[in-house]
C-alpha positions in Angstrom: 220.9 -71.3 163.3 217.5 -70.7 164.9 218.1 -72.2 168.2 221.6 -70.2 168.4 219.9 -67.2 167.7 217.7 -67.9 170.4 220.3 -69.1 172.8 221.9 -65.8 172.3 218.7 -63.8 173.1 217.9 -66.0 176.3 221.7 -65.0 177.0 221.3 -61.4 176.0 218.1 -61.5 178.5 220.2 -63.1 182.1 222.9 -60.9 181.5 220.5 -57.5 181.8 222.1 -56.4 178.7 220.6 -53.3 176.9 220.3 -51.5 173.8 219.7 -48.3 175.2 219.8 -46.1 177.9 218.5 -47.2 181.3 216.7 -46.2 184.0 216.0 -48.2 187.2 213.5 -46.4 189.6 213.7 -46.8 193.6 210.6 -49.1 193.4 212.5 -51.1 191.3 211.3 -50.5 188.0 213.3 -50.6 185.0 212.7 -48.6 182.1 214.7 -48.6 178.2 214.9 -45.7 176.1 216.6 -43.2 174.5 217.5 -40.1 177.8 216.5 -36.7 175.5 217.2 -34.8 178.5 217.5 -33.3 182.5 216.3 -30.4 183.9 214.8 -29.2 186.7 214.4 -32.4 188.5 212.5 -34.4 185.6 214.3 -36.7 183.3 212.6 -37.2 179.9 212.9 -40.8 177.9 212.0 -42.0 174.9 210.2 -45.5 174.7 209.3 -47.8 172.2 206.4 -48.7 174.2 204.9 -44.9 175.6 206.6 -42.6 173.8 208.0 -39.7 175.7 207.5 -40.4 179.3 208.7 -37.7 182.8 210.2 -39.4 185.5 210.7 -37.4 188.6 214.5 -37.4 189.1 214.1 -37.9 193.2 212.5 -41.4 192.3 215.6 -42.3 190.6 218.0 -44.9 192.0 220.4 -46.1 188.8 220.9 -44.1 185.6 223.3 -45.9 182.5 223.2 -44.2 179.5 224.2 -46.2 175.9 225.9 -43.1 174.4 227.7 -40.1 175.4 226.1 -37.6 176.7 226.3 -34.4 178.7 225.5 -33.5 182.0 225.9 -30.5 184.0 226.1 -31.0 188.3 224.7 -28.5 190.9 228.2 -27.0 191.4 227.9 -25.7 187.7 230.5 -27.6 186.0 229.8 -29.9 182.8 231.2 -33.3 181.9 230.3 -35.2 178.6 231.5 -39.4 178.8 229.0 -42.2 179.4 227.0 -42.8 182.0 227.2 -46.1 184.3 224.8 -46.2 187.4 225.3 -48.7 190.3 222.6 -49.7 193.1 223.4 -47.6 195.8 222.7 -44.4 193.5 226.3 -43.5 192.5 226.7 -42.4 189.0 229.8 -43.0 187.3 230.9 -40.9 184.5 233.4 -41.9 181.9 235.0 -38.3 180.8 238.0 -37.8 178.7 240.0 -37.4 181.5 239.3 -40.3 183.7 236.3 -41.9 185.4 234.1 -39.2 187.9 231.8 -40.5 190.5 228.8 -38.1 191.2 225.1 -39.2 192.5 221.7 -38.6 190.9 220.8 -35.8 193.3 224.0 -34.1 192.0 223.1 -33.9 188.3 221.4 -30.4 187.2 220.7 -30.9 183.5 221.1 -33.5 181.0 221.3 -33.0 177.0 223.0 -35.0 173.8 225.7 -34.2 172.2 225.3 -31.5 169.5 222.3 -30.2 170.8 222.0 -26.8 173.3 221.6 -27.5 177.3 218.2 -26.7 179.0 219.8 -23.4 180.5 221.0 -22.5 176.9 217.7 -22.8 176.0 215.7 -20.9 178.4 218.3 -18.0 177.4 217.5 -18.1 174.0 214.0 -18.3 174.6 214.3 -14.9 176.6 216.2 -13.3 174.3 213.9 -14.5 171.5 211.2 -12.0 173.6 213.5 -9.7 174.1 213.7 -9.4 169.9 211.2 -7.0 168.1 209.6 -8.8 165.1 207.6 -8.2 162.1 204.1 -9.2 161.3 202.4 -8.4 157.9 198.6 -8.0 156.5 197.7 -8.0 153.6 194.1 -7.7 152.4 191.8 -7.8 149.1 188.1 -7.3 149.1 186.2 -7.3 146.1 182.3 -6.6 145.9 180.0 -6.6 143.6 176.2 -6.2 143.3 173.5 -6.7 140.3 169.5 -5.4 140.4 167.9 -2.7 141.0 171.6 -1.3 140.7 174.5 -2.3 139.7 178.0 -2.1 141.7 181.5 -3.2 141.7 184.0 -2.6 143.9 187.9 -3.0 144.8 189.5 -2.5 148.2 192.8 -3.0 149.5 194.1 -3.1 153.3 197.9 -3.4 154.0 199.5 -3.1 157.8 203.2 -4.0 158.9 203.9 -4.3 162.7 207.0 -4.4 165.1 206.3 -5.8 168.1 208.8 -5.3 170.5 208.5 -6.8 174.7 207.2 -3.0 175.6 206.5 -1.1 172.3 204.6 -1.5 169.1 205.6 0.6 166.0 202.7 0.0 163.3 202.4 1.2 159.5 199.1 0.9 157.9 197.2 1.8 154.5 194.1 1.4 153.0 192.4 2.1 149.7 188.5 1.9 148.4 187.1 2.1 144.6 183.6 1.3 143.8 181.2 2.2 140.9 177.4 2.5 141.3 175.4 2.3 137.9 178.8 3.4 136.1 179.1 6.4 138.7 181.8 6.6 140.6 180.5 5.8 144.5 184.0 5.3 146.5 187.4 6.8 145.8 189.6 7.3 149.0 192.9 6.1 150.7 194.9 6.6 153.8 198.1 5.7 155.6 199.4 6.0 158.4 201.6 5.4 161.6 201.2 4.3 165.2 203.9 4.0 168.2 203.4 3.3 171.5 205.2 2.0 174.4 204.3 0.6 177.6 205.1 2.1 181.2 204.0 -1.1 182.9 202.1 -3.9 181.9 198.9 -1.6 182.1 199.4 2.0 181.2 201.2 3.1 178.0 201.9 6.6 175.9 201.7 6.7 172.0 201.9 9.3 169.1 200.2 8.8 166.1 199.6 10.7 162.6 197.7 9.4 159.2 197.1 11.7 156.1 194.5 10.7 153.1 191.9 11.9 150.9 188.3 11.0 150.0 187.7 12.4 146.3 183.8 11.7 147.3 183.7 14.2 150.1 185.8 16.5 148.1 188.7 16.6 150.8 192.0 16.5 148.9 193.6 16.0 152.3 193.3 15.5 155.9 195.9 15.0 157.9 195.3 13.7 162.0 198.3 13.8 164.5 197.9 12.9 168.0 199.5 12.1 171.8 198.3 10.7 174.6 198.4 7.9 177.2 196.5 3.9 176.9 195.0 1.8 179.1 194.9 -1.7 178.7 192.0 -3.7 180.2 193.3 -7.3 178.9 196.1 -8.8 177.6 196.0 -12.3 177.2 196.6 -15.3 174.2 192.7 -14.7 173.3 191.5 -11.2 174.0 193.2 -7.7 174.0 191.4 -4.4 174.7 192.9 -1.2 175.2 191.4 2.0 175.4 193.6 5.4 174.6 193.0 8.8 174.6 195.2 12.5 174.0 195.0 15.4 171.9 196.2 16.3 168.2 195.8 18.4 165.3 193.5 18.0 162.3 193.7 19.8 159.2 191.8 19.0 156.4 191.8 20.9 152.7 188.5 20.5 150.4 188.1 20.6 146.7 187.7 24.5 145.3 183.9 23.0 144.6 183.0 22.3 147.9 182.4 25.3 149.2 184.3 24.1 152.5 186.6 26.3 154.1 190.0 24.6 155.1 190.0 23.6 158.7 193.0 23.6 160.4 192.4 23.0 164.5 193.6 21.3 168.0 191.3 18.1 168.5 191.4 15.3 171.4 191.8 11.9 170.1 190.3 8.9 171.6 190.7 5.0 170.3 189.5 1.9 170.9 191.6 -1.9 169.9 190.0 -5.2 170.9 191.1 -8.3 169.3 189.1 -11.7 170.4 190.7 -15.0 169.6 187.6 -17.3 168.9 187.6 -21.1 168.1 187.2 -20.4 164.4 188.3 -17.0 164.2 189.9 -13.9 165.0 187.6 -10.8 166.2 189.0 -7.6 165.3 187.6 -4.3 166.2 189.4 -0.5 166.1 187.8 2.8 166.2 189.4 6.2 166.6 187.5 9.8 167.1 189.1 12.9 166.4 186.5 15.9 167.6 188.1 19.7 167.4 188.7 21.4 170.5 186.8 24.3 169.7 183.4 22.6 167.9 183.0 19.1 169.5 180.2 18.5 166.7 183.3 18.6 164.6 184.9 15.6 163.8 186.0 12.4 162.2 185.4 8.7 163.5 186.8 5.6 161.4 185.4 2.3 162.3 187.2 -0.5 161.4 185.3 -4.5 162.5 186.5 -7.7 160.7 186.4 -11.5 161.4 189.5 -13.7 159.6 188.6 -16.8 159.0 191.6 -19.3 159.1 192.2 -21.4 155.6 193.9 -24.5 155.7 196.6 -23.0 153.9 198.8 -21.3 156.7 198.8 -17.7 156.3 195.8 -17.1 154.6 192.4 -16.8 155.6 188.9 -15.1 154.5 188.0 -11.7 155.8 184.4 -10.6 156.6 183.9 -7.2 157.8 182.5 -3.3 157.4 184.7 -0.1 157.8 183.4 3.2 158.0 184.8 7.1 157.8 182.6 9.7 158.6 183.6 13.4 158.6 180.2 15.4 160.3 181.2 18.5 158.2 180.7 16.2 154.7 177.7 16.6 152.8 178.0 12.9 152.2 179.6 10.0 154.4 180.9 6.2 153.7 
């Protein structure tokens, strides 16, 4: 039984037979695989031997394929049938309706059966940018200090984004609770939203407005709307930086026991995003200023720096960072 078996594979050898797809280069090398595809004058193989290997189509001089498969020529039209090369670089395909002759050079793409072409493809993959998508945050940070004084604390940071190819439409919130020696040291909140849209890949326009309050400060509520126009400096994979600036309305209302007088005023509005992709983070930084028109010494500026810290755990990571809201009319900032 042994020496038929080998017989058969000595046999199997002389005859060229294949289990497989082949390829036979100009230079005369032959290579066995599996084709996973054509397009744009590469054709891709699977080996036993080195994996996925390229092969520049224009070395190509014979091309038989195992299987069906599909191939689309330079004149646009699409055949599906087995593939049977010959020496002089003639291809013939065996199609449902009868045998077609065709040459390497002629074939435009190459795909298996049940799977989409490199053309349908590269559409879906521009009509995947084309799509506006969500992104969510979500943070916790809890704090907590013992000593001379002692202080916990709770805060909670939420933010929901659609990024379209050309506009961004952002909702964001964020809340702070702390207690100092069983005093109450931090109780405020805000939310708000952002659009802008871009008017080429540098300049862009936005309108924004956020409302909270800051029971510390004794404002019940301030409210911050604003237009204007962006620049940005850098867009890339690892770094973004854009620099905005326009003009608003602020209105805040204070606690009957603050003695503050409601302010209700035009302001400019000026902001700052940079985002840094490092090799074991992500840098982000955003600021925003809101001075009055009338009083520049009048204003707010929030100051928002963190670095998240990838877990192995997709999604999650650890968050290390320091906000800050200041109002210069408050007897008391945080």
């Amino acid at each position: 039984m042994k020496k038929i078996l080998s017989l058969l594979a000595v046999l199997l050898a002389a005859s060229g037979i294949s289990f497989g797809d082949v390829i036979v280069t100009k230079s005369g090398s032959r290579i066995v695989g599996t084709i996973k595809g054509i397009d744009g004058g590469k054709i891709t193989v699977a080996t036993d031997f080195a994996g996925e290997i390229v092969i520049d189509q224009a070395q190509v001089d014979q091309m038989t394929t195992d299987e069906p498969v599909f191939v689309s020529l330079e004149d646009g039209a699409a055949y599906s049938g087995k593939i049977t090369g010959t020496p002089n670089g003639s291809l013939n395909i065996a199609t449902d309706n009868g045998d077609l002759a065709v040459t390497v050079e002629n074939v435009k793409e190459g795909w298996k059966p049940g799977e989409k072409s490199p053309t349908q493809i590269r559409q879906a993959a521009e009509m995947d940018k084309l799509r506006r998508k969500w992104a969510y945050q979500a943070a916790l940070d809890l704090t907590g200090k013992s000593g001379n004084s002692e202080s916990t604390g709770l805060g909670m940071n939420l933010r929901a984004t659609l990024q379209g190819p050309d506009d961004r439409l952002e909702f964001f919130g964020r809340a702070n609770f702390e207690e100092t020696d069983g005093q109450k040291s931090a109780d405020d909140a805000r939310a708000g939203v952002d659009y802008s849209n871009q008017l080429n890949d540098a300049w862009n326009w936005y309108v924004s407005s956020e409302f909270g309050r800051d029971v510390i400060k004794d404002t019940d509520l301030f409210v911050t709307t604003a237009a204007g126009f962006g620049y940005t400096f850098a867009n890339t994979e690892t770094r973004f930086l854009n620099l905005r600036g326009g003009f608003g309305y602020r209105f805040e209302d204070y606690s009957v026991f603050s003695g503050r007088e409601e302010l209700s005023a035009a302001s400019m509005d000026f902001g700052l995003e940079h985002k840094e992709k490092l090799k074991w983070g992500n840098l982000v930084n955003r600021i925003k200023f809101t001075p009055t028109v009338e009083d520049f010494g009048s204003f707010r500026i929030y100051q928002d720096t963190a670095i998240d810290l990838p877990l192995k755990v997709d999604a999650y990571s650890v968050r290390l960072g320091f906000a800050n809201d200041y109002d210069s009319d408050a007897d008391l900032s945080g």
